[in-house]
C-alpha positions in Angstrom: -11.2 13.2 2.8 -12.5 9.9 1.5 -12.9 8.9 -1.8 -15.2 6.3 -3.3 -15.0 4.6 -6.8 -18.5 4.5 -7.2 -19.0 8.7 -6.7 -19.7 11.5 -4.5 -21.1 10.6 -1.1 -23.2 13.0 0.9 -22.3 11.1 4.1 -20.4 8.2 5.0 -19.4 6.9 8.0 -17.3 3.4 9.6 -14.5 2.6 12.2 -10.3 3.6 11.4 -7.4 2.2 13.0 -8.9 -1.3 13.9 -5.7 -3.4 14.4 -5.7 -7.1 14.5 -3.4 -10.1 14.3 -4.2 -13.3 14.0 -1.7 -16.4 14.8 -1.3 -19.3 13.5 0.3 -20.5 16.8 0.7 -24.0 16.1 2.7 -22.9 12.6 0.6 -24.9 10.6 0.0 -22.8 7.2 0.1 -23.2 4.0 3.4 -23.1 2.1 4.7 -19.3 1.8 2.0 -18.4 4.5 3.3 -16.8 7.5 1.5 -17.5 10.8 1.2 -14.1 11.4 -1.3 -11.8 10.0 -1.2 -8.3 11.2 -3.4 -5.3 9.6 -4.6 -1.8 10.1 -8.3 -2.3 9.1 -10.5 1.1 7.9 -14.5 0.2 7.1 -16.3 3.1 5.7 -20.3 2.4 4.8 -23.0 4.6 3.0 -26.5 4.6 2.4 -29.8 6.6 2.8 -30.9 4.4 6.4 -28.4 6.5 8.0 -29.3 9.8 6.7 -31.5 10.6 9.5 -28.5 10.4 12.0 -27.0 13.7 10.7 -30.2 15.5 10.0 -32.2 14.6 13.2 -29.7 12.4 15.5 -32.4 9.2 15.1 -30.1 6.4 14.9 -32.5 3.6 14.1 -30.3 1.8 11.4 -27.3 2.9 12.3 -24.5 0.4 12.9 -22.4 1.6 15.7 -18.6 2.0 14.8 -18.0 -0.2 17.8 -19.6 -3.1 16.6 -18.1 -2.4 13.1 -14.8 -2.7 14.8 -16.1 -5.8 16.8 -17.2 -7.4 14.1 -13.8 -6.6 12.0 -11.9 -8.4 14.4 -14.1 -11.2 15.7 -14.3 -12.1 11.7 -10.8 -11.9 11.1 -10.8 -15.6 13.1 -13.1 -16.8 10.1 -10.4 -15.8 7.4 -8.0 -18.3 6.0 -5.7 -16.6 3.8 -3.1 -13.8 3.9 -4.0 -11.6 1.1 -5.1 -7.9 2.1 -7.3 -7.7 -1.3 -9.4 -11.2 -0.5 -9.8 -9.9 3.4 -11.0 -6.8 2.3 -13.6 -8.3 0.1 -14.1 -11.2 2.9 -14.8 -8.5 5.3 -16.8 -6.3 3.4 -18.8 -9.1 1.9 -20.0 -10.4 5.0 -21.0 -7.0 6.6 -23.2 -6.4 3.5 -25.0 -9.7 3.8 -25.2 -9.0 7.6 -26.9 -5.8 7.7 -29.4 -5.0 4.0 -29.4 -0.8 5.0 -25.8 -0.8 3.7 -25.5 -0.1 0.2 -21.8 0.6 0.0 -18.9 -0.7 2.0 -15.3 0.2 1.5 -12.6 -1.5 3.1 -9.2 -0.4 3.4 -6.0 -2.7 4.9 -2.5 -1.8 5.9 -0.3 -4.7 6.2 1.5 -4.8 9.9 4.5 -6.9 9.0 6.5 -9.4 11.0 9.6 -11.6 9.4 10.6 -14.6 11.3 13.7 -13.7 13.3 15.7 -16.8 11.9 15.9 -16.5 8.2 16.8 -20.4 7.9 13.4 -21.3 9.7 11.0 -23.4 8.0 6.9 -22.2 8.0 6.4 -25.0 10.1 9.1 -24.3 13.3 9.5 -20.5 13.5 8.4 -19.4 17.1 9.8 -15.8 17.4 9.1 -12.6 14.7 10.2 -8.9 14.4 8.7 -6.2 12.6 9.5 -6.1 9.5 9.5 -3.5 6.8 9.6 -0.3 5.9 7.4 -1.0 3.4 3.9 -2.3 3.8 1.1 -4.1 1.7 -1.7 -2.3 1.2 -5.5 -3.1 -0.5 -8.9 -1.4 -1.2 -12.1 -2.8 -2.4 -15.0 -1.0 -2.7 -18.4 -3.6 -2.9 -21.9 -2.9 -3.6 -24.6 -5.9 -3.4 -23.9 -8.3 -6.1 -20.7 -6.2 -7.4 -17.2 -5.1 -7.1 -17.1 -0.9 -7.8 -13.1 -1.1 -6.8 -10.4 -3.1 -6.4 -7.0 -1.7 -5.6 -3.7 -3.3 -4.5 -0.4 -1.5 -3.7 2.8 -1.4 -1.3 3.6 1.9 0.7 6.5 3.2 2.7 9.9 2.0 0.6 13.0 4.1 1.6 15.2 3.1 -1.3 19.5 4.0 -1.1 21.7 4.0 -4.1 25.0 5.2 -3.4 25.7 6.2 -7.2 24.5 5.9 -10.8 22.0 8.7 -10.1 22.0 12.0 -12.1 20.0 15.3 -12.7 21.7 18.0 -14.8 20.3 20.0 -17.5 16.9 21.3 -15.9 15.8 24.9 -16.4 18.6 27.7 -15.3 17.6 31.1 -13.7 17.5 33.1 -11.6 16.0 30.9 -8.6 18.4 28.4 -9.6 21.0 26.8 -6.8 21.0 23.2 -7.5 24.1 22.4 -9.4 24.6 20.0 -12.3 25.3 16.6 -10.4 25.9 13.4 -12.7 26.9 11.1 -10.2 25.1 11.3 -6.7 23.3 8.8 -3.7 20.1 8.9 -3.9 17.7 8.0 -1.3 13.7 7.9 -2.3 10.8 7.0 -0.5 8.0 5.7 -2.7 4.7 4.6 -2.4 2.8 2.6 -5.5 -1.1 0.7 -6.5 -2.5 -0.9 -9.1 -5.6 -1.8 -10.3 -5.9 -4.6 -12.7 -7.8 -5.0 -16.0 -10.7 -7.2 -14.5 -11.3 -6.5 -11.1 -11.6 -10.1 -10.0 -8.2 -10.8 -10.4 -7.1 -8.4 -7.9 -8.4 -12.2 -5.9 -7.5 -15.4 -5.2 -4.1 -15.3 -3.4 -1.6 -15.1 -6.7 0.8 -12.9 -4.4 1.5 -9.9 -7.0 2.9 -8.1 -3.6 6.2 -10.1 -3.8 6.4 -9.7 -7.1 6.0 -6.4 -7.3 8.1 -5.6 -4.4 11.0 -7.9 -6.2 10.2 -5.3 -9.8 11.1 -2.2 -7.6 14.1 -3.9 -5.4 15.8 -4.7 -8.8 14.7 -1.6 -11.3 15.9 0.4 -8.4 19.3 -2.0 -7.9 20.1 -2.0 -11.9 19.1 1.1 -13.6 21.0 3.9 -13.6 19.1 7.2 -14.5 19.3 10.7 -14.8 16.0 11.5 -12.9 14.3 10.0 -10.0 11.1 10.8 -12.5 12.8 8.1 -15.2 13.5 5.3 -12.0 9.2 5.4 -11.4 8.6 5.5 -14.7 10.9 2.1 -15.5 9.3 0.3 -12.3 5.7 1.4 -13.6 7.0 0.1 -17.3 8.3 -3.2 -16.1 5.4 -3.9 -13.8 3.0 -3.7 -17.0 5.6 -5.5 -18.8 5.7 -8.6 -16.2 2.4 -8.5 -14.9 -0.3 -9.0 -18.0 -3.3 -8.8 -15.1 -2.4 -5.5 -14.1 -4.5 -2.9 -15.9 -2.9 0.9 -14.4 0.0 1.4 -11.8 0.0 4.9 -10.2 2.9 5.7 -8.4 4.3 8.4 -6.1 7.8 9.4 -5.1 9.6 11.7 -2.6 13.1 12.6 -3.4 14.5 12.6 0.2 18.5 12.7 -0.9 20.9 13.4 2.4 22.6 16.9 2.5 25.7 16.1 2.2 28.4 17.1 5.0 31.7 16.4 2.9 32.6 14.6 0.2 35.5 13.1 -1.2 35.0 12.6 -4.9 32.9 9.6 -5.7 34.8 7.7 -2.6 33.5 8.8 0.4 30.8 11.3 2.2 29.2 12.0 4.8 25.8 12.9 5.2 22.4 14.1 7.0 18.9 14.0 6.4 17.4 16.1 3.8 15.8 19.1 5.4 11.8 19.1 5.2 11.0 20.3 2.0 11.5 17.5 -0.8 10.1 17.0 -4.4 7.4 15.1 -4.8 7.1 13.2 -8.2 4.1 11.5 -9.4 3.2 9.0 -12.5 0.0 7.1 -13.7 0.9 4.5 -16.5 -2.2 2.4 -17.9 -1.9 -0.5 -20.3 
């Protein structure tokens, strides 16, 4: 279920799923550009013109969901840049002006990331690309005429291995206890994070918080050694405030998807396998 900054909606409707890349065949970008721009594009709209399509099927102002997805990626062609935050708010700025029923949009982007396949390559001469990943860029901004109601960054999908420097003893001991007292373990988290910043505007203009946020995580997640996943998140959401002045809230979520291990050998060697499916799920909201 969809939620929108600026309330409850009793209807909403738009397009999900629209994929679109857009080259830059020649390779001629700016600096730290890539000239590939991939992204999974949801548009959801609102107002009272399309009312009457749920209560008596007359579509007169309705904007089909096919030409919101044509006009997605037809519009993608117009837009220069790389950052998910100023294409949503390119996107969903233009389909306000173009059509005066709508008096909400909300667009959502998933990054689809590609890396040039030869690291050495300059922005000007790579050719060739892989996907890239696991982790992908992701942006929401919510516009109304004349306004921003939402803007919100983040990155989702990290799978994170440390092989040590991880513990979790002490916690509650009863009866439905198993989990021993471990004080050195490998630890394997997925995690997914956004922020919002103090001023809404700034979540525009290209500054590239992404990398540097993704950099925060790599290296609190490197460095720290902890004795709960819970304390990792909550020194990556500390040292994102800490380094990032515009940023007004982080909310982050984590899974704790540790291998069952298969044998071990001290803190020298193991073997392991995936976790089976249930896994904790650990969540913190930090706000300046």
């Amino acid at each position: 279920m969809e939620q929108f900054a600026s309330g409850w909606k009793r209807s909403y409707y738009g397009k999900g799923d629209v994929i679109v890349y857009r080259l830059n065949r020649d390779g001629k970008v700016p600096a730290g550009q890539s000239p590939v721009f991939g992204a999974s594009v949801l548009m959801l709209v609102y107002g009272d013109a399309f009312w009457p399509t749920y209560t008596s099927g007359d579509n007169t102002g309705l904007v089909a969901t096919d030409s919101m997805k044509n006009f997605i990626q037809r519009e993608t062609f117009e837009f220069a840049g790389d950052d998910l935050a100023d294409y949503c708010r390119f996107l969903g700025a233009k389909f306000l002006d173009k059509y005066s029923q709508v008096e909400g949009v909300q667009v959502s982007a998933v990054e689809i990331p590609y890396a040039g396949i030869d690291s050495a390559a300059t922005a000007v001469n790579v050719v060739a690309f892989t996907p890239s990943g696991p982790e992908r860029a992701t942006a929401r901004v919510e516009l109304g005429p004349g306004s921003i109601l939402e803007a919100v960054a983040g990155i989702r999908g990290f799978k994170l291995l440390r092989l040590g420097g991880s513990a979790f003893h002490g916690f509650v001991r009863d009866e439905y206890t198993t989990l021993p007292d471990i004080t050195n373990r490998p630890v394997h988290m997925w995690l997914d994070l956004e922020w919002r910043y103090s001023d809404p505007v700034a979540a525009f203009g290209g500054h590239d918080d992404t990398t540097r946020v993704r950099s925060i995580v790599k290296d609190v997640f490197r460095t720290f050694e902890s004795g709960s996943i819970q304390q990792v998140i909550y020194r990556i959401g500390e040292r994102l405030l800490e380094e990032i002045p515009a940023l007004g809230e982080v909310h982050l979520e984590a899974n704790n998807r540790t291998w069952d291990a298969i044998a071990e050998r001290g803190d020298e060697l193991g073997v392991y396998t995936d976790a089976r499916p249930p896994y904790g799920c650990l969540g913190l909201r930090l706000t300046r």
